[in-house]
N, C-alpha and C positions, 0 to 999 in steps of 0.2 A: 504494500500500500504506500501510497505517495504521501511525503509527511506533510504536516499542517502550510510551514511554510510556505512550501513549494504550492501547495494547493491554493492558497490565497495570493500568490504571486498570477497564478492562472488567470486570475480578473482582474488584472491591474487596466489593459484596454478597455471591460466596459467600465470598471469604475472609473476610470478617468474622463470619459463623455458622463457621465454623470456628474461629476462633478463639476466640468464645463459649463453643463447644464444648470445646477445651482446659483455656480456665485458667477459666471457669466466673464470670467479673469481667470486667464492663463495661470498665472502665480498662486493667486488664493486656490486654484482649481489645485496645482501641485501639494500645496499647503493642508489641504485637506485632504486626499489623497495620502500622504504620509500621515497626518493624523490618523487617519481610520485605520491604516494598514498598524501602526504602534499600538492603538488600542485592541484589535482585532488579534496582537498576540501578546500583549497583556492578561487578555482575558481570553486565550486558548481553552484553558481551562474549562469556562465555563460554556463552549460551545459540545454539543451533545452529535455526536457522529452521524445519527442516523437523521439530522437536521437539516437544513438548506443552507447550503454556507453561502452558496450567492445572496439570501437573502439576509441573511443575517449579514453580509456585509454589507449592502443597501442600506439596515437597519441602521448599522454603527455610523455611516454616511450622512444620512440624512440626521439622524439624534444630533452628529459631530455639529453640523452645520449649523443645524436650528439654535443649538443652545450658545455657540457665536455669534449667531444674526441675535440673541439674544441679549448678550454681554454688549454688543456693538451700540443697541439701545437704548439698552440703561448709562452706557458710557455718554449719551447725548441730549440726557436728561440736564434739564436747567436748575440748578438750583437756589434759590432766591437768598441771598444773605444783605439783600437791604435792608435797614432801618425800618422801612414802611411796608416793606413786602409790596414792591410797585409791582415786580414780573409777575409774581402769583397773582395779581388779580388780573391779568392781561390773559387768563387763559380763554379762551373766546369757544371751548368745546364743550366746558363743564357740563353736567348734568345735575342737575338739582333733584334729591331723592325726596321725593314728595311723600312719602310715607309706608312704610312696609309691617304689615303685622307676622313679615317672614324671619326668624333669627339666620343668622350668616349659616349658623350648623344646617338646617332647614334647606338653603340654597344649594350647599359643597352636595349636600344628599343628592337632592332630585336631580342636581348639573353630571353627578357619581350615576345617577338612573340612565343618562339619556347611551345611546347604544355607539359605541368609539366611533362610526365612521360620522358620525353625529357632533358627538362629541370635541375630539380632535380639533375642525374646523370652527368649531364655535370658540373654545376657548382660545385658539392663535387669532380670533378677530377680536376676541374680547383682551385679550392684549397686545391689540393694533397694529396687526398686521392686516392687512390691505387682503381684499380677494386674490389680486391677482399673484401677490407673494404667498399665499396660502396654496394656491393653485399649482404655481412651481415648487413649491416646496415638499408640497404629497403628489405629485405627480399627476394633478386629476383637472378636465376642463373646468373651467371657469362657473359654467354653468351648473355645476356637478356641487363644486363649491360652494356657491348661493343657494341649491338646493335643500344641502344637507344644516346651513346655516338657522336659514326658514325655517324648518322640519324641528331644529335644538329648539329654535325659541318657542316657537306652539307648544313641544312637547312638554316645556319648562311652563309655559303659560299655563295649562291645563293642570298642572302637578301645582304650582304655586297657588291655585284659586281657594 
């Protein structure tokens, strides 16, 4: 049998279009790419033989990516240390919670109900990411996206009443 290495070296070509695919840069493309390949045998271990290793290396690809485009985020968060706090009121998106007889525990639950292909898509918009980076990011059309988004909130509207 062919060892782990050598086996995960096998998909260096298509992980490499996929990660093109992604971050859409030659260099982050290489950069992630070696990311995935170092945790991919980090964590040898923990992959189970009779598994998908192509997917499981898709998995650690896309997880890798997401939780960069995540870090990149938070890294471009404003944070207000005036006197008067001028930038904080300047947020022009807010949403005003006009009242909930829901506790937070109450929410994690029924958002915990709703079914992953559901799920997934709703909470990457609920932390603003855009359709269209949700779309590239799971691999799925745009319209697939807005479907499954629509479908979380009813199913969350029906469960919160």
């Amino acid at each position: 049998m062919i060892n782990f290495d050598t086996q995960i070296l096998n998909f260096e070509g298509k992980l490499t279009g996929y990660a093109n695919k992604l971050t859409c840069n030659r260099e982050k493309a290489k950069d992630l790419l070696h990311d995935t390949f170092c945790k991919a045998l980090a964590n040898k271990d923990k992959f189970k033989e009779d598994s998908n290793l192509k997917a499981w290396l898709y998995s650690i690809m896309k997880n890798t990516y997401i939780n960069e485009y995540r870090r990149a985020v938070k890294g471009n968060k404003i944070f207000d240390y005036t006197k008067d706090l001028i930038y904080q009121d300047q947020n022009k998106h807010m949403i005003l919670n006009s009242g909930s007889n829901h506790s937070i525990k109450d929410i994690l639950i029924a958002i915990d109900s709703l079914h992953y292909r559901h799920r997934l898509p709703f909470m990457m918009s609920f932390e603003g990411y855009t359709y269209k980076e949700i779309a590239r990011l799971l691999n799925l059309p745009l319209g697939t996206v807005k479907i499954h988004i629509f479908n979380a909130r009813k199913k969350l509207q029906t469960i919160l009443k």
